[in-house]
N, C-alpha and C positions, 0 to 999 in steps of 0.2 A: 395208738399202738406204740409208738414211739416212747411216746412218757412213760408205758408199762416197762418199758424195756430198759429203760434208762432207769429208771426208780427202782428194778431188777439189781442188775449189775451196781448198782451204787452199793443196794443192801448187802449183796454177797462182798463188793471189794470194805465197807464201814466191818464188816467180821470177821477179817482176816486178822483182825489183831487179836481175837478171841477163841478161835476155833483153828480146828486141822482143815489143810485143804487136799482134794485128790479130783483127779482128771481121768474121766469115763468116756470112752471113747468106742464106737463100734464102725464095721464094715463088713462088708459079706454082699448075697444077692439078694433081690426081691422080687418074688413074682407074683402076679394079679390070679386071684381067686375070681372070686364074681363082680361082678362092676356093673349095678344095674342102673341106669340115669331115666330122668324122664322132666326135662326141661322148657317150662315153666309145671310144675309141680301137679296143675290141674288139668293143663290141656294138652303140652307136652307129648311127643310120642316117646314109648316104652322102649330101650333099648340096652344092649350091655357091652360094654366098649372091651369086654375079653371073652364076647360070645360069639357074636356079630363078628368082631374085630378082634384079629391076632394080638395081642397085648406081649409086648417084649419084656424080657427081663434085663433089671438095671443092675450095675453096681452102687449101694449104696452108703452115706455116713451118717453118723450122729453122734453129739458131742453132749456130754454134760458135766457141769464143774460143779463139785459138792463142797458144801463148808458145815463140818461137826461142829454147832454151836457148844455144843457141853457133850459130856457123855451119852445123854438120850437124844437131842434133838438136833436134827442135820435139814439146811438147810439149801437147794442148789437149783442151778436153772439150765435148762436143757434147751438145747439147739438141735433140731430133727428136720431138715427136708425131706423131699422123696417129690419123685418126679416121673411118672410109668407113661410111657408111649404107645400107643396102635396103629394098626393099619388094615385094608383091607376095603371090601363090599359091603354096606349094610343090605337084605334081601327084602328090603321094605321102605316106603319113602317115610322120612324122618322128618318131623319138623322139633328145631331143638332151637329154642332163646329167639323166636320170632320169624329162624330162615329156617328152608325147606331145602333139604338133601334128596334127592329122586334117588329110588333106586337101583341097586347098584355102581352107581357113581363114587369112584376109588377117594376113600377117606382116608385123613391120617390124625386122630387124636390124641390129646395131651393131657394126660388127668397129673394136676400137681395139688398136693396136701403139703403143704410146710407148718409145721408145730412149735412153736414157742413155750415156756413152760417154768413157771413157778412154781416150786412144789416147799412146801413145811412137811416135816412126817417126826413125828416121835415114837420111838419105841417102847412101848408097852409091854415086852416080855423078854427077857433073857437069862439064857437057862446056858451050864457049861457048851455045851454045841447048839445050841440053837435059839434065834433070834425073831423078833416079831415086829415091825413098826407099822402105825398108820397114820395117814396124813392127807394132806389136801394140796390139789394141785388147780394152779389157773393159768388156762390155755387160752394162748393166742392162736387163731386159727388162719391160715391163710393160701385160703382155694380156689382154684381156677380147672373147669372143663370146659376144653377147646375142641370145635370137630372144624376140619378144613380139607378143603378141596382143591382143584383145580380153579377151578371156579367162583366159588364162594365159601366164605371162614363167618364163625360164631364165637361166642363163648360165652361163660358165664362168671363171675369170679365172685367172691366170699371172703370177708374177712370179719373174724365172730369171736368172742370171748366166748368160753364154755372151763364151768366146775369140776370137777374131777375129783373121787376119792383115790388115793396114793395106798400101796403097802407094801411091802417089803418083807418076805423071809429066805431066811441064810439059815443052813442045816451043813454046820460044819462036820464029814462025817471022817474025817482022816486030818492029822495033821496040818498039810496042806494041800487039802481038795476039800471043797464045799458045793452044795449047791444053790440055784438064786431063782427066785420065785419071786417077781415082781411087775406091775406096773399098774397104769390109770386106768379108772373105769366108772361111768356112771351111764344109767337108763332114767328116760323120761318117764314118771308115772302114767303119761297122757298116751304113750306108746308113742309117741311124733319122733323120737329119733335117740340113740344111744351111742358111744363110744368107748369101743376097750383096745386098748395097749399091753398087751403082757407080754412078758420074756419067761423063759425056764433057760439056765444055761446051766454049765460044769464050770468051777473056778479053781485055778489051778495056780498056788501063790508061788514065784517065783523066788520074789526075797521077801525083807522085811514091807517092803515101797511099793514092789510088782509083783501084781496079777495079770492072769490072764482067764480069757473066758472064748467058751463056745457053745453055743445052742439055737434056741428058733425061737421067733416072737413073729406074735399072731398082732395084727391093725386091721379092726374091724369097728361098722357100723357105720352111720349114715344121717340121715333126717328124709320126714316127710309129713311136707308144707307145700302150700300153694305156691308159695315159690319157686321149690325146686324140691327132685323125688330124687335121690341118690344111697345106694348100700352098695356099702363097698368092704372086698375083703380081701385082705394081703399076707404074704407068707415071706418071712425074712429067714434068711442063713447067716447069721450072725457069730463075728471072730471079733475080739474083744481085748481092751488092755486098760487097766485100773492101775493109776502113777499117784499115789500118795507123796504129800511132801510134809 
């Protein structure tokens, strides 16, 4: 994962002498949708760490630096943690990653998704207001579900490359305001597990350099393998600033 990340940041800093660069940046809140786990994937007992368990709302960041290779084709790598917490009773005994939780026995879990992210996209349509690009993005994945007690702690962790189709449209519909319609998403034909990432926000250009944005983006999807059974779905309140240089 290292070398992915390093062979990243090379590419983006080797095309800085060719392209524009700008700094995408968000923050806001995020709260847990469904969150259903079932670890080891086969034998595993069935549970949902914001059903069962209170699941708190974080503040969140995400960072991604873009480099316009030419007119059409942008280039950039993204930095996304997220890290949601729970607490509570489960009302059923659990057995999760080989240990057994009795029930109601006061738990506190840790579900963390960090994304790493390579993406190529080119634009394929532009029209005076309105923009179209599609691209390919490769995710470094890197997850951990932890349940702990008093008593006794588990977890399971995950670190997984996964492909991604990229797209991107911008519907400039005033001067300076637009809107933004973008992110990752691919499904397994096998049904074994999918991934979508979108945003819809309002952008709202300050100057020539700054933007600014707000809206919601949806993190959803999951896998399910013998391994491990997990679908998970998140709701972001997203405040935003786009710094071109």
């Amino acid at each position: 994962m290292k070398k992915i990340i390093y062979l990243s940041v090379f590419l983006l800093l080797y095309s800085t002498a060719f392209s524009q660069f700008s700094l995408d940046m968000e923050t806001g809140m995020v709260f847990s949708g469904y969150n259903d786990v079932r670890i080891p994937g086969d034998t595993g007992t069935l549970f949902s760490l914001s059903e069962d368990l209170e699941a708190n709302s974080a503040i969140f960041f995400r960072a991604r630096i873009n480099y316009a290779l030419n007119p059409k084709q942008t280039l950039s790598l993204l930095f996304a943690p997220l890290t949601i917490t729970s607490e509570g009773r489960i009302p059923k005994d659990v057995n999760f990653e080989g240990t057994n939780f009795p029930t109601q026995e006061k738990i506190t879990s840790t579900f963390r998704f960090n994304s790493y992210r390579l993406t190529w996209r080119y634009r394929i349509l532009q029209r005076k207001n309105f923009s179209l690009g599609l691209g390919i993005t490769g995710k470094i994945r890197d997850a951990e579900i932890k349940l702990k007690s008093d008593i006794r702690e588990s977890s399971k962790t995950n670190v997984g490359f996964v492909p991604l189709i990229n797209f991107r449209c911008l519907w400039q519909f005033g001067e300076n305001f637009g809107l933004i319609f973008m992110g990752d998403a691919l499904a397994s034909p096998q049904g074994q597990g999918r991934a979508e990432d979108v945003l819809i926000a309002l952008k709202g250009d300050v100057s020539d350099r700054i933007s600014l944005k707000f809206g919601y983006r949806i993190l959803e999807g999951g896998a399910d393998v013998d391994e491990v059974y997990n679908f998970t779905l998140i709701h972001y309140a997203v405040a935003g600033v786009i710094v071109s240089i």
